[in-house]
N, C-alpha and C positions, 0 to 999 in steps of 0.2 A: 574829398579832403586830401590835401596833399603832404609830402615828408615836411613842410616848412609848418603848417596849421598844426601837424602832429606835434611837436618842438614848440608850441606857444604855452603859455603859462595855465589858459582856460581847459585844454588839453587832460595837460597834468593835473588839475586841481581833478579831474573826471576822475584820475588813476589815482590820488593819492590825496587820502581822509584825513592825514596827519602833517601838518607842514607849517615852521615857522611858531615862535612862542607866544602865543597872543597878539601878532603879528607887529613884533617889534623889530624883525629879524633883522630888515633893512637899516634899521636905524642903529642896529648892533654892531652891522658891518661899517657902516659911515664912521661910528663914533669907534669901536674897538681895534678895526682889522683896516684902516686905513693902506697900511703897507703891504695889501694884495691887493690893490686898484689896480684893473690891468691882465691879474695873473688867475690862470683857473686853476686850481690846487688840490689834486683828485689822489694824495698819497698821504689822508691820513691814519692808513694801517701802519705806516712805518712812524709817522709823528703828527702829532697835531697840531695845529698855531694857537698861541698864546693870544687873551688879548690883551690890551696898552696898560688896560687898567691893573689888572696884576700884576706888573713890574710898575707901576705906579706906586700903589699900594704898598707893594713889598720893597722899593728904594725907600722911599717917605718910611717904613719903619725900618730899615735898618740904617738910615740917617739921624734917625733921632732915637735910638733906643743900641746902648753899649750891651754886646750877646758876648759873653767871656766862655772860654772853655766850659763847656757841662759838670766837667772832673774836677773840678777846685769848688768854693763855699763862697767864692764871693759875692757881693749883691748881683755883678753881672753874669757870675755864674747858675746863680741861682736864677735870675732870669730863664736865663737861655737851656736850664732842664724845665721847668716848669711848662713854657712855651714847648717844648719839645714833646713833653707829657701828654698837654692838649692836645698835639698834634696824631699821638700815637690813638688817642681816644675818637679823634674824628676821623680817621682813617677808620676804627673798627665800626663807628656810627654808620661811617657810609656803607658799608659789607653788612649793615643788621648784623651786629654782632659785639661782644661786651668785654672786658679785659679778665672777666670772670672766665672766658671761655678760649679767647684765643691772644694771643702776642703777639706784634708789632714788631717786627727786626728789620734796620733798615741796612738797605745792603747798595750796592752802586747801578746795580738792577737786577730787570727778572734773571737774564743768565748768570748775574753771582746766587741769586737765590737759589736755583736750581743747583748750583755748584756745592753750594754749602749743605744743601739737603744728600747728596750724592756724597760727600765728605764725611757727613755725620752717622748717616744711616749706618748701624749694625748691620751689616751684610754678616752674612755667615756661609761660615764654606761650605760643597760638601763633604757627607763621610758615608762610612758604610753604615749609620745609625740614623742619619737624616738629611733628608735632599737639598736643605740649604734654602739659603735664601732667593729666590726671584725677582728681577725688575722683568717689568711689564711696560709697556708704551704702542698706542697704535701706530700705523706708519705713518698717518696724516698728523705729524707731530713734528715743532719747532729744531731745525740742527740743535739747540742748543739742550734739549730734553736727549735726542736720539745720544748726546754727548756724554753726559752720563753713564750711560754704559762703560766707559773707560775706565772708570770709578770702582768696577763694581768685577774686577779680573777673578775668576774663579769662580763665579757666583751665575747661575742661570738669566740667559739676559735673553727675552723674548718680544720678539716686533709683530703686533699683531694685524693683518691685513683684513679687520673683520669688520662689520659695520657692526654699529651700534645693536642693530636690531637682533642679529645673530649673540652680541654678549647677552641679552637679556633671552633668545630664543632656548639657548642651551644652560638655562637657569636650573638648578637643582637645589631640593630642599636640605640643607645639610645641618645635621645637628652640633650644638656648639661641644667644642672642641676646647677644655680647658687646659689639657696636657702640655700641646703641642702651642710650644709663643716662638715658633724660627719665625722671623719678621720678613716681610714680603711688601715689595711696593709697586703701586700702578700710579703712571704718569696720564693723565687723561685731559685732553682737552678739551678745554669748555666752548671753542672756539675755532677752527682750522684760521689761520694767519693765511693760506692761501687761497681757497672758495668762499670764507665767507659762513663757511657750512656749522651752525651751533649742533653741538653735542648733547642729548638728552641731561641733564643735571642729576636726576632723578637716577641714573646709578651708581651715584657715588656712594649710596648706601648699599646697594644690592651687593658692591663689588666688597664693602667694608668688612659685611655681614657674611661674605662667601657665599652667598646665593647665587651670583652671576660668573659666569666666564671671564675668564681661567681660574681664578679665587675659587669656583667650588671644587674643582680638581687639586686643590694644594692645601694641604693641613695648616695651623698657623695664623699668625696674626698680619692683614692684608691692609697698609698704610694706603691712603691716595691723595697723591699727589695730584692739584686740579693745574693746569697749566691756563692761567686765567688773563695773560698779557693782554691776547688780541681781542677777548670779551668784555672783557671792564671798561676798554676806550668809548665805547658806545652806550654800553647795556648794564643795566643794574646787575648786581651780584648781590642774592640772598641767603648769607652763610646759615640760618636760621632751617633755611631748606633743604640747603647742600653742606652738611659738614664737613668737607674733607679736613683733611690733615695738614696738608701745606698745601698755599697758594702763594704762588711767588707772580709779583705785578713789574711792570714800570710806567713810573708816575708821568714818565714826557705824554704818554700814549691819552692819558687822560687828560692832563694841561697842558701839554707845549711847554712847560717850563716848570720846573728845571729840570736838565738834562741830566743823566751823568746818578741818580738816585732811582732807587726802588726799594722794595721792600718782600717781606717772608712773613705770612701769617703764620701761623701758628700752633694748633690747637692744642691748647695748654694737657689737655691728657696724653697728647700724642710726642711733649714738647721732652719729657724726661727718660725716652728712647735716644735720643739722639747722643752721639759722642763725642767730644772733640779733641783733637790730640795734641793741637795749635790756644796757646792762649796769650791774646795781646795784652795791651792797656788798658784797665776798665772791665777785664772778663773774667779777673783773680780777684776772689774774696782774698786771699794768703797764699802765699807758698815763699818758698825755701830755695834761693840763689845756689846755695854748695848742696842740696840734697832733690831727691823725688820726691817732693812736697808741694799737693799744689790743691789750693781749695775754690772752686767755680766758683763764681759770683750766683747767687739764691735766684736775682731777678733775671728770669728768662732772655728778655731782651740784651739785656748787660751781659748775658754770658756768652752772648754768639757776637757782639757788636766788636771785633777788633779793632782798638784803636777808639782815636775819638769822633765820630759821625759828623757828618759833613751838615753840621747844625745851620748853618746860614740856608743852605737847599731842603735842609728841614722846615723850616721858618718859611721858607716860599711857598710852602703846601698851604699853610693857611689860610694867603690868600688865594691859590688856587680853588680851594673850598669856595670861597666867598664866592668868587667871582662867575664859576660854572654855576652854582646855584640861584645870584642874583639873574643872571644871563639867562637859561635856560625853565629854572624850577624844579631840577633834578633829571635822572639820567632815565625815567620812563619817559619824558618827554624825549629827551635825546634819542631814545630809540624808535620810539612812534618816526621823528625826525627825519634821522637818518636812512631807516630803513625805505620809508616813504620815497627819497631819492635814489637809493639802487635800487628800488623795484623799481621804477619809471625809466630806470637807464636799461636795465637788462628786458624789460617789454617793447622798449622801439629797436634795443639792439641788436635781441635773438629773432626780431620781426622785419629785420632792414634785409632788402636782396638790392644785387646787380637789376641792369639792364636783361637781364636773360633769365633771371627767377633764380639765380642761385644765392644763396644766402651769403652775407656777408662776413659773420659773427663764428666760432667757434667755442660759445660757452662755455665750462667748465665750472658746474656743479649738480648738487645730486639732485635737489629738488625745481620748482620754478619759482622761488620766490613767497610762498604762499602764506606766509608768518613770518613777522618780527622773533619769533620765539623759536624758529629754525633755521633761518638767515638773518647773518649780519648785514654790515652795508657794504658787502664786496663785493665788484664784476669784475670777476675775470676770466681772460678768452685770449683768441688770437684773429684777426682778421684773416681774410681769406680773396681771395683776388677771382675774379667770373668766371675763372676753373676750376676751383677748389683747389689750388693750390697756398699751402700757409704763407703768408706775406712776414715777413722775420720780424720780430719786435724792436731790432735795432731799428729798424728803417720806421718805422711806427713814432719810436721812440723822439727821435731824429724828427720828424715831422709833426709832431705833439710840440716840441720846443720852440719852430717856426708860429706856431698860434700861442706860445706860452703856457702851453697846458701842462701842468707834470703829475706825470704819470711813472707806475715803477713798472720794471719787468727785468723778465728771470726766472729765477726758481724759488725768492722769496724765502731763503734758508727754511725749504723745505721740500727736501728731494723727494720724500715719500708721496706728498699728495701732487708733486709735479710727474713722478715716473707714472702715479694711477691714472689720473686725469687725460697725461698727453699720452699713454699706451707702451714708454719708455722701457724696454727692458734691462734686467739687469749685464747685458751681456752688450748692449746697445751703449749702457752710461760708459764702459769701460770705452767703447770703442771712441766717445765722443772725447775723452778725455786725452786717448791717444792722436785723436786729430788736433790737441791742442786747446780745446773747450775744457775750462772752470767756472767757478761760479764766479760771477760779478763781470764776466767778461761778455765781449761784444757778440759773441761766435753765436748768433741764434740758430742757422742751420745747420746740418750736417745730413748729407747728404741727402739734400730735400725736406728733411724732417727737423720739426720745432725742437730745440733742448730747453725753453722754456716758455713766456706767455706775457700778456699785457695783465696789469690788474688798476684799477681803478678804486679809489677807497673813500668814502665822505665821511666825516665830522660833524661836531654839533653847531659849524660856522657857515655848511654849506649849504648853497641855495640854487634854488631850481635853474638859474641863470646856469651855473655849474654843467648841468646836466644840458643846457642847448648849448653850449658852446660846443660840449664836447661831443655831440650828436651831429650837431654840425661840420665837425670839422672829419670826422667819420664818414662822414658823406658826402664834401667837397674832397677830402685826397682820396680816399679810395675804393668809392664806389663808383662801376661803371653806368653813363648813362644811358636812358634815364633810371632815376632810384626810385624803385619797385619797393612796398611793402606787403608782406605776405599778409592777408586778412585775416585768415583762418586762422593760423595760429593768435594773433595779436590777439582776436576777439575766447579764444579758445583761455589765452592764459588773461585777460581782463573777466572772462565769468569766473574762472576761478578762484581767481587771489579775491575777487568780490563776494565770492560763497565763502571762504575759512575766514575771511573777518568779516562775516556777517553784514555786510556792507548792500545799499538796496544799489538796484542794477541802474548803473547811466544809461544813457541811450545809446544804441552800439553807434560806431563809428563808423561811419558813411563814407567808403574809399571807391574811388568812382572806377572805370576803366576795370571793371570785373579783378579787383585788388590791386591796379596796377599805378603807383600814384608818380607823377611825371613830375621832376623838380627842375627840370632840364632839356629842351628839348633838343641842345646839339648835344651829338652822340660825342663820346669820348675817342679820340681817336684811336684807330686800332693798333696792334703792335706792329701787323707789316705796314701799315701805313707808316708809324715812326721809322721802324728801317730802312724806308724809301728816301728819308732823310737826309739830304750828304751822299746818296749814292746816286752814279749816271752823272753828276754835273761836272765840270768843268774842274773842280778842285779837285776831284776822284782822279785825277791820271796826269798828273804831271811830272813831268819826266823826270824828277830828282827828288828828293828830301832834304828838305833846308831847316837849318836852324834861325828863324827870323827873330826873335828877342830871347834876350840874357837878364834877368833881374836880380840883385840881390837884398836882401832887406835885412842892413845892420843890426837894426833894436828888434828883437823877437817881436812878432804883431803889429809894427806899427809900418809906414809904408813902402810903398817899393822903390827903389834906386836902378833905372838902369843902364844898364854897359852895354860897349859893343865889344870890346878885347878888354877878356878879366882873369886874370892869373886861377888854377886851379890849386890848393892848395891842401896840406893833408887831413883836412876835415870837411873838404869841400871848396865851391867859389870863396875866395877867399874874401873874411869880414862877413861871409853872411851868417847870422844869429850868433853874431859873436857879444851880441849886448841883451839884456832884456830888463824892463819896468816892473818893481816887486810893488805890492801895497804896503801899508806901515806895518803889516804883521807877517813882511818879508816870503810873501807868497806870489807867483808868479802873474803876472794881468795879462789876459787875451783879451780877443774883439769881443768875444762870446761875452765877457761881463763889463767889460769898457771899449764902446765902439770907436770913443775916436781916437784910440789909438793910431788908427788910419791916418789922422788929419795929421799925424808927428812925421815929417817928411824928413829923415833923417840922409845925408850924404858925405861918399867919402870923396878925403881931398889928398890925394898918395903926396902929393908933392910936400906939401905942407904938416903931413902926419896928424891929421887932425879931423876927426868925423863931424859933422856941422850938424845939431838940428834945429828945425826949423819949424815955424806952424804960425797957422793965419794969425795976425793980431800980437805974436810976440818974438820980440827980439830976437836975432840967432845967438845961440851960444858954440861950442865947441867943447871936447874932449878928446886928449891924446888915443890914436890908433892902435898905438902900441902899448903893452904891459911892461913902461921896465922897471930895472934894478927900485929908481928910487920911488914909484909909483907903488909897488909891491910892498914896501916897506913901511911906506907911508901910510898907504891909503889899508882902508878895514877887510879883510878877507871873511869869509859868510858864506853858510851853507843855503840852496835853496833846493828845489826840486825841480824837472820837468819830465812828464809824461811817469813820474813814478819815480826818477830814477834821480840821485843827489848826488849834485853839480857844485863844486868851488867855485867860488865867483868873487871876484874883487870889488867892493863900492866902486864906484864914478867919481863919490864927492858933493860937497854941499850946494854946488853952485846948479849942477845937474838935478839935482834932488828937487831942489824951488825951481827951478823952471817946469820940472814935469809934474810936480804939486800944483804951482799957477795953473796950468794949460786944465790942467785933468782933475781941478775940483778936489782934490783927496793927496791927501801924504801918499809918497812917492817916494822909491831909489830907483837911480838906475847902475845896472850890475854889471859884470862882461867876466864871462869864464875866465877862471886863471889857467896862464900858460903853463903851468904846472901837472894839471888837472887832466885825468884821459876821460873820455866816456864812451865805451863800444856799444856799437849796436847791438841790437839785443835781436831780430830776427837776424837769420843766417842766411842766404840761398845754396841753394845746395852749389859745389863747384869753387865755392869762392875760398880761395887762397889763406887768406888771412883776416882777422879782425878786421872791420870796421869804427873806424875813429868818429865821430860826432860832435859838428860845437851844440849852441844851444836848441838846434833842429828838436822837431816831436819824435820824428820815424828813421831819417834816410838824409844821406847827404844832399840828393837833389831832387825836385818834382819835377817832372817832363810833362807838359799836357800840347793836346794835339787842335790846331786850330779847326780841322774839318768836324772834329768834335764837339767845336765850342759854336760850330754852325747849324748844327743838330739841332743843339737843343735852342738855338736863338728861333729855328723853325717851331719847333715845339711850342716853344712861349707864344710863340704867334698865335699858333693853333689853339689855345689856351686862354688870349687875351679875355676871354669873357670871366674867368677862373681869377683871376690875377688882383679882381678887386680895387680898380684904379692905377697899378701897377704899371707904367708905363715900360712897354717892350727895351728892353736894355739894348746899349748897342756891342756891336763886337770887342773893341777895346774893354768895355765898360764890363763885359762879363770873366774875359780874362784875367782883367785884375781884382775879379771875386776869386777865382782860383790860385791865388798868390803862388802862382812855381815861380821856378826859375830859370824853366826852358822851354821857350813855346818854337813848335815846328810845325812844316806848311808841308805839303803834297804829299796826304796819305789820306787814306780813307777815313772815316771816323773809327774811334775807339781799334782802330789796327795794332797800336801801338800793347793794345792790355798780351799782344800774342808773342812781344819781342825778348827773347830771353837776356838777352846783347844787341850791344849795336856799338858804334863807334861813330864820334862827330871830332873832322877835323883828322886829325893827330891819337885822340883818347880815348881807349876803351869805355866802355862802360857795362856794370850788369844791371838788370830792371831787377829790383829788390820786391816784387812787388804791387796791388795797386794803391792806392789811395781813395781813404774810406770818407765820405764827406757828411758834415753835419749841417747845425743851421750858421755857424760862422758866413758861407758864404752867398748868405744873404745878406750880410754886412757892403752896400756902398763903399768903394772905397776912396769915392769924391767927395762924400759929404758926410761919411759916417750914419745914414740913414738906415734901418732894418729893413727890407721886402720879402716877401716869403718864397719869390723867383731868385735863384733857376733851381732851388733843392725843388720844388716841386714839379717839374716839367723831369729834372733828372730822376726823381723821384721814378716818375710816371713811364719812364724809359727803361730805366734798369732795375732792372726783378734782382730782389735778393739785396743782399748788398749794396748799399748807394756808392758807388766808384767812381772816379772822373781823376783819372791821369793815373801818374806812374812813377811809383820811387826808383832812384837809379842810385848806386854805386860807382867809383870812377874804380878802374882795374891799373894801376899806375905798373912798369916791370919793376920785378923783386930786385932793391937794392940800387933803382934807379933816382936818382936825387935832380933830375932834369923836371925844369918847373913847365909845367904844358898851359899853355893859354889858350880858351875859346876864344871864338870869334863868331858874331851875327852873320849869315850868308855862308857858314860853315857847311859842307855836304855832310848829309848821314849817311851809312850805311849801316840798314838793320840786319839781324839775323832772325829769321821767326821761325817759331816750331815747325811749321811744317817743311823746313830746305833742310 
């Protein structure tokens, strides 16, 4: 049986007893989830998709039913507490659990809820009479818990790196203690947001009672706080079992919709500890404008809600209720569900090897999957290349996009269970930070070693299709062939997870070739064979370095324009990205979410002052070149963004706007930096003089890529045609203008250029700022606006580490030189490389 029979559906029905709601599922996704046709969606830890029919449901009633302020008496006011009411009573329904017992605060989510518990808690200092109060949290715990601590200055704050079994291990019988009430709290997770890994539940009492670690070591009364986000998206929560004290949720994580709400249980004995020092609209029974008068509002809820609660996103919850429970039949099915598909993804994945027996996977968690009731439905890992060396998640990431798959990676605001897991220490974080690595950022390596991981996450929409694509695609980029599955282990964790749910045994699985299952029989090429690539032939040694094309491209993303002699200017070629396409809610449009951009052939016309665009099927128009006096004054000035960083930018005008609305289907501006407006670069290189100026560019005034380069990989693709999927072999023009620079040059070796600190074309300095990191953008055709998943994946396959292909440059003009320098096509370069 081979990796492809492994990956068929009769496979997985072997591995997984629970799957689909009576097997309507398909018919759920046709009719609810229409707008993920196409797309594999493996990132419902961070959120989950909504389906049609809840925002159906919930327009149709608040289309026909007036929801007035909660805080006035009027009929529509009265409506919309009553509805509100309900809503707080089937929120506590859903948690088994009764307004007798616990409260409903609805907050903007889980991290206000945590905030407000953090705010309210009587902390108490120490003294020399009593040790004060304690927060507690394990490491494997959310940024937004570890956050808290801020909250809590003076007061014992302890991170505890212990497993569960150990708090319950060093259990002590402790007699009750009525004297001592200093309040002490532990944050505990029901869930790790990052493995996946459930928390026993069952110590929320030991720890209450001070039976359990560290609570039996501390006098006092011990609050717990359950941190229940990333458990309730999948898996029932039964407050009836697990008392704690505060459970703070957010509700996207359960429905997809709405965003932006969450909520604070409560538990009504533990609810009249709390303080608050803060009181809005709605949270004062009375007080006293000119004096220190001030009387809580009685009902719990009202007395922590500041302001008035964001009642229309309340009113959504109720048909989220409807909807998950007609859909599914509640959240033990979701878990059967769910669980069913990460365990079938982490048994072919921790089971997949290279061509050479080395595994593919890097796992990251404590158990194998053996229970719904100890694992969520999270895989998370890092692939690994047939040396065991870690393959970076950006580049993962980056090639997940190419098949449409989204996936998250990082550290998943949760450095604790990223520093355990990947072996990080704390003297390692500091150094990675100093290399320029934070969170959210691209930097996966540092010095050979992961800063954080892939994670993969299912919902109660996704279906075993899910789990072959992404299995699949796991195994066309970056397994070497052929792909090898390890038997032993497969068969070792299928009798397993078969024996803790009790489950009667399939027939093992038949992998022929003494484990070795063959999906491929041409071998992957090797990496000195790639290197052989471009080098010895005829383009390797020719006697000079030329600049053969000059491109510039007016409108940010759309296409290229090119020159042969083109003024340099002090933001670079001059007019290049000096315009760019916003959508109606004035956000910037690339290829990556609108391909044909490309097809918008924009050019300049110096003589005439007038930028022309153009595009199949419609009229040309035009737009002045220049920004002047009465265009500035006229026309609307408007902020936008790019790459992060906010740009002035002046409209175009109406006539512009409907032409690029016609072409591209969707409301449309087009914009062009004001001449007023600076934007420096934001990387430095070390040497360089002064500031760098920037028009609309991403990174660098100029991209340089190398054509012996762009021969490489056209060899590659070759090599690869059976990979490519119909994909016909691109030709050399046709790949260049995937890598949109601005300066392509001829007689050097491949990728020579990534070693040039300087160089000079022509007359003009230049510094290399840099390389240039590439995504799936440059699978974008730029003749037809077409997607192919070539040449990210041939480059892919070529460069380890970081996907790179060309080179940012800096122009080095002399200080206080005002002499305009122009390129030319046919210009000589002279490089400077590290090693002269």
């Amino acid at each position: 049986m081979d990796f492809q029979t492994l990956c068929t559906f009769d496979t997985f029905k072997s591995l997984c007893s629970h799957y689909g709601y009576g097997g309507t599922l398909k018919d759920v996704i046709e009719q609810e989830f229409t707008r993920i046709k196409g797309i594999t969606y493996l990132d419902h830890a961070a959120t989950t998709l909504y389906p049609e029919c809840l925002l159906r449901d919930y327009f149709q009633d608040v289309s026909r039913n007036v929801y007035g302020n909660p805080h006035s008496h009027s009929p529509s006011s009265r409506l919309t507490q009553d509805t509100v009411d309900r809503v707080r009573y089937r929120v506590l329904q859903h948690f088994n659990a009764t307004p007798e017992e616990y409260s409903v605060i609805f907050t903007s989510g889980c991290t206000a809820a945590l905030k407000l518990v953090a705010e309210s808690f009587p902390w108490r200092p120490q003294t020399e009479s009593e040790a004060g109060s304690h927060f507690c949290y394990l490491t494997d715990s959310h940024t937004s818990v570890v956050g808290m601590r801020g909250l809590c200055c003076g007061r014992r704050v302890v991170a505890l790196p212990v497993s569960p079994q150990e708090v319950e291990n060093r259990a002590r019988t402790k007699g009750e203690d009525v004297t001592c009430q200093t309040p002490h709290l532990f944050s505990y997770p029901a869930q790790s947001n990052f493995s996946g890994r459930k928390y026993p539940l069952s110590l929320v009492r030991g720890i209450q009672t001070r039976r359990l670690y560290p609570a039996c070591d501390h006098q006092g009364r011990w609050f717990v706080l359950l941190d229940a986000a990333s458990h309730v998206s999948c898996s029932p929560l039964n407050l009836q079992e697990c008392p704690a004290d505060f459970i703070p949720i957010s509700f996207y994580k359960i429905f997809g919709f709405p965003t932006g709400l969450g909520a604070l249980l409560v538990r009504n004995d533990a609810a009249g500890m709390l303080k608050k020092t803060y009181f809005g609209g709605g949270t004062a029974a009375a007080y006293l404008s000119g004096e220190d008068y001030y009387v809580q509002a009685a009902n719990i809820s009202d007395r922590f809600e500041d302001g008035t609660v964001s009642f229309l996103d309340v009113i959504a919850l109720n048909h989220g209720f409807e909807a998950l429970y007609r859909i599914t039949g509640g959240m033990h099915n979701i878990q059967q569900h769910t669980y069913g598909l990460a365990r079938y993804t982490y048994m072919l994945l921790s089971s997949l090897c290279h061509g050479n027996g080395q595994p593919v996977a890097q796992i990251y968690t404590e158990g194998q999957f053996e229970s719904p009731s100890t694992q969520g439905a999270i895989v998370n890992f890092n692939l690994k290349d047939s040396h065991g060396q870690i393959i970076g998640y950006s580049q993962v990431d980056r090639m997940a996009s190419l098949y449409n798959i989204h996936v998250r990676t990082g550290c998943f605001c949760n450095t604790g269970a990223c520093q355990s897991f990947l072996g990080i220490t704390n003297q390692q974080m500091r150094r990675n930070v100093q290399a320029g690595h934070v969170c959210g950022d691209s930097i996966d390596l540092v010095d050979g070693q992961p800063t954080g991981s892939v994670r993969v996450s299912f919902g109660y929409m996704s279906t075993f299709e899910d789990c072959q694509k992404f299995l699949n695609f796991v195994a066309q980029c970056f397994v070497e062939k052929p792909v090898t599955v390890d038997q032993v282990r497969l068969e070792k964790l299928k009798t397993a997870t078969a024996a803790s749910e009790g489950l009667h045994e399939d027939p093992p699985i038949n992998i022929t070739n003494g484990g070795t299952v063959i999906a491929d029989e041409r071998a992957k090429p090797t990496e000195a064979s790639l290197r052989g690539f471009g080098h010895g032939d005829s383009n390797s040694h020719r006697e000079a370095y030329t600049l053969t094309n000059i491109y510039i491209y007016p409108i940010k993303s759309c296409g290229a324009y090119e020159v042969h002699d083109w003024p340099v200017g002090p933001l670079g070629l001059l007019y290049d990205r000096s315009w760019m396409v916003v959508n109606g809610n004035g956000v910037c449009l690339s290829q990556k979410r609108e391909p044909r951009l490309c097809l918008v052939r924009p050019q300049v016309h110096r003589p005439s002052n007038r930028l022309l665009l153009q595009a199949s099927g419609m009229d040309s128009i035009s737009v002045p070149l220049e920004n002047n006096t009465q265009m500035h004054t006229s026309y609307r000035v408007c902020q936008s963004k790019v790459c992060g960083d906010r740009v002035e930018t002046v409209d175009c005008g109406d006539e512009a706007a409907s032409w690029l609305s016609d072409f591209l289907g969707q409301p449309c501006r087009l914009i062009r930096q004001s001449p007023d407006f600076t934007r420096d670069m934001k990387k430095r290189q070390s040497g360089a003089a002064t500031s760098t100026s920037l028009s609309l560019v991403n990174e660098a005034q100029y991209l340089m890529i190398n054509r012996a380069s762009v021969e490489l990989i056209q060899k590659l693709m070759s090599s690869r045609q059976d990979d490519t999927e119909g994909d016909q072999v691109l030709d050399t023009q046709n790949v260049i203008s995937r890598f949109r620079a601005n300066l392509v040059i001829a007689g050097v070796e491949p990728f020579v250029e990534d070693n040039w600190p300087h160089l000079i074309i022509g007359n003009t300095q230049f510094l290399v700022a840099g390389q240039c990191g590439r995504c799936q953008m440059i699978g974008v055709d730029q003749e037809n606006g077409t997607k192919t998943k070539e040449p990210l994946m041939s480059l892919s396959a070529y460069r380890k580490g970081k996907v790179t292909f060309g080179v940012y440059l800096t122009h080095q003009l002399p200080e206080g030189s005002s002499k305009v320098s122009v390129l030319s096509a046919g210009s000589l370069i002279q490089p400077e490389t590290n090693s002269s």
